[in-house]
C-alpha positions as CSV (number, residue, x, y, z in Angstrom):
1,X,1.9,51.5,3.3
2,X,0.2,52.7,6.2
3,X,-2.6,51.8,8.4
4,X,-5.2,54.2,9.5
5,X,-6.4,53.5,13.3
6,X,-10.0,52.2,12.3
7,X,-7.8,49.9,9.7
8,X,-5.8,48.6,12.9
9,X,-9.4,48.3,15.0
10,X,-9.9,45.7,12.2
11,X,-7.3,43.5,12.2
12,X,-7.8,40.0,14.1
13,X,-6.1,39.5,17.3
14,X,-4.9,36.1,18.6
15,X,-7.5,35.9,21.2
16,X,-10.2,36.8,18.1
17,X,-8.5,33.7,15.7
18,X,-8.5,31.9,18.9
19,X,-12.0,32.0,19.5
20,X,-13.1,31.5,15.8
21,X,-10.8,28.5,15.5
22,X,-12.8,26.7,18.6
23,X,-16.0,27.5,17.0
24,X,-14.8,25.9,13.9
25,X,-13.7,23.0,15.4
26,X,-16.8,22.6,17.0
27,X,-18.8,22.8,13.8
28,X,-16.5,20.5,12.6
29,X,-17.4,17.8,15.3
30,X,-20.6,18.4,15.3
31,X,-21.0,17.8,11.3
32,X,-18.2,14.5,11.0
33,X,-19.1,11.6,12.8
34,X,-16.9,9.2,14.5
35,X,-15.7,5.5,13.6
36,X,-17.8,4.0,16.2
37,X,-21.1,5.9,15.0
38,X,-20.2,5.2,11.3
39,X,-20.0,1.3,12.2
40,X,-23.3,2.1,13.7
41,X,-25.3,3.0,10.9
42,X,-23.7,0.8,8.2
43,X,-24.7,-2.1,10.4
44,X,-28.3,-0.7,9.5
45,X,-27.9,-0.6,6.3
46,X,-28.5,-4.0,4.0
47,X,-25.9,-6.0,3.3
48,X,-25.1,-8.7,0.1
49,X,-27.1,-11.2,1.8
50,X,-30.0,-9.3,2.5
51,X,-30.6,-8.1,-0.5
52,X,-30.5,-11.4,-2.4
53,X,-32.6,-12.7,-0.1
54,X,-34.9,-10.2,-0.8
55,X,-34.4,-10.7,-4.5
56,X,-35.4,-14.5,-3.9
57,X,-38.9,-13.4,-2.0
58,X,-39.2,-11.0,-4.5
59,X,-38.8,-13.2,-7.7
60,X,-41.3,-15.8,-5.6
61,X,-43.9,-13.3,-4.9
62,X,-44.0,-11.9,-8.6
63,X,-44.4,-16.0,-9.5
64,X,-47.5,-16.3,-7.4
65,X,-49.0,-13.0,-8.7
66,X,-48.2,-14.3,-12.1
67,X,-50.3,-17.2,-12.0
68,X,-52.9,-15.3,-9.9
69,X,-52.9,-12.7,-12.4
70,X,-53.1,-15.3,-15.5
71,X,-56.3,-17.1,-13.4
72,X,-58.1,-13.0,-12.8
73,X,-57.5,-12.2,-16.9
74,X,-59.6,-13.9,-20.1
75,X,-57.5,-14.9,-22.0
76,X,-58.1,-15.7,-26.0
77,X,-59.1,-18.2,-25.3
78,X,-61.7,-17.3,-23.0
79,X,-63.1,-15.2,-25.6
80,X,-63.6,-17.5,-27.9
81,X,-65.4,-19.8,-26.0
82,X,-67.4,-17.1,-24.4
83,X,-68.0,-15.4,-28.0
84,X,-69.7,-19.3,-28.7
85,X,-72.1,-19.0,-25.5
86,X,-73.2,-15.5,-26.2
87,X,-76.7,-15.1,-28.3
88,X,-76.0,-13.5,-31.6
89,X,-77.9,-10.5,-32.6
90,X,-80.3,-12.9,-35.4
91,X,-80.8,-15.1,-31.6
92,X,-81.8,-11.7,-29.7
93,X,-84.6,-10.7,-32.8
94,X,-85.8,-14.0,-32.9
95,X,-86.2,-14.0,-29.0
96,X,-87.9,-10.4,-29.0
97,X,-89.8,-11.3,-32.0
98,X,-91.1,-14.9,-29.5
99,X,-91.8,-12.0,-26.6
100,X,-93.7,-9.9,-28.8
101,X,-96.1,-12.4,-29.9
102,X,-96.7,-14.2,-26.2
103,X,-97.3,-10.3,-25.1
104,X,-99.7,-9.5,-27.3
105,X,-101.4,-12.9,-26.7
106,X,-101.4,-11.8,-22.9
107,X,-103.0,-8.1,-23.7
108,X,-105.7,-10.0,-25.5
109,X,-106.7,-12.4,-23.0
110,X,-106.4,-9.2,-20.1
111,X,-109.1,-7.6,-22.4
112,X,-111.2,-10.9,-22.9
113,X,-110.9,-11.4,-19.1
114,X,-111.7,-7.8,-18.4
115,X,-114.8,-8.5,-20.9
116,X,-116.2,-11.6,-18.9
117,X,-115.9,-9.8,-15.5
118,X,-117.8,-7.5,-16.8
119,X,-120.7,-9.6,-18.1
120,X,-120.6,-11.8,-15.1
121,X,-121.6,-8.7,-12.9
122,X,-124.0,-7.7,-15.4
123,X,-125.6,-10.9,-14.6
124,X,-125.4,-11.1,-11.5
125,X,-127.7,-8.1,-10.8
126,X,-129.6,-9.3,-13.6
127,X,-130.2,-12.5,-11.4
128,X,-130.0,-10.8,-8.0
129,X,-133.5,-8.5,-9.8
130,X,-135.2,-11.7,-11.4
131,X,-134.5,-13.4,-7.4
132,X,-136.3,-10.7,-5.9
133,X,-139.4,-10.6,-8.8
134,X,-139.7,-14.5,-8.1
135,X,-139.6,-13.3,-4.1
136,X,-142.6,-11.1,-4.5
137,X,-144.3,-13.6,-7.1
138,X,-144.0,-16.3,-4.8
139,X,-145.1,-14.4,-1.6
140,X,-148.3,-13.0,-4.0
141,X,-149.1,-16.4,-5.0
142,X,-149.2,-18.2,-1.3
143,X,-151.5,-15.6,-0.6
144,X,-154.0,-16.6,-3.6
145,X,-156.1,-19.6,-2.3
146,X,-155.6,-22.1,-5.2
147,X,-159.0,-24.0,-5.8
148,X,-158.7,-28.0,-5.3
């Protein structure tokens, strides 16, 4: 086989695998970290203990919301007694039936008092006319020398 010159250019020199080798390595310490820096960020992480601790505030905090969340939610029995307080439908006729009547007992007595004012002016000015007739009358009779 032989190897043309621009096949030969190609080919890798030490110096060439040299330099690619220390780039690799480099890569390679810049992507693997060391013991010391491992220890590092386990220590971070939780360990057994922490998480059953965690579990235990857990499991008591669910508790508590438990028997906040059973005090915040009717239950059945709730209903029930709440279905006992609540006017029936036959309670809510008889109620607007009650209304209807005391309105229409209030319309007629609006009317009725609408009826009086209206009469009491009437006479009013009838009375403020007769006043003024007995005025005159009055003033006409003083004037009339009565005979003794």
């Amino acid at each position: 086989m032989i190897i043309t010159s621009q096949q030969f250019n190609k080919l890798a020199t030490k110096k060439d695998l040299k330099k690619d080798l220390e780039k690799l390595e480099q890569k390679i310490d810049k992507k693997f970290s060391t013991k010391e820096e491992l220890k590092k960020e386990v220590s971070k992480l939780a360990t057994k203990k922490d998480l059953k601790e965690l579990r235990q505030e857990s499991k008591k905090d669910l508790e508590k919301f438990a028997i906040r969340a059973f005090d915040m939610f009717a239950s059945k029995d709730d209903l029930k007694e709440l279905e006992k307080r609540v006017a029936s439908k036959a309670d809510i006729d008889k109620l607007l039936t009650v209304m209807d009547s005391i309105v229409g007992k209030h319309q007629e007595i609006e009317t009725e008092r609408a009826a009086n004012i209206g009469a009491h002016d009437r006479i009013e000015k009838d009375i403020v006319k007769t006043d003024k007739r007995v005025t005159v009358v009055e003033k006409k009779l003083e004037t009339i020398p009565v005979a003794v």
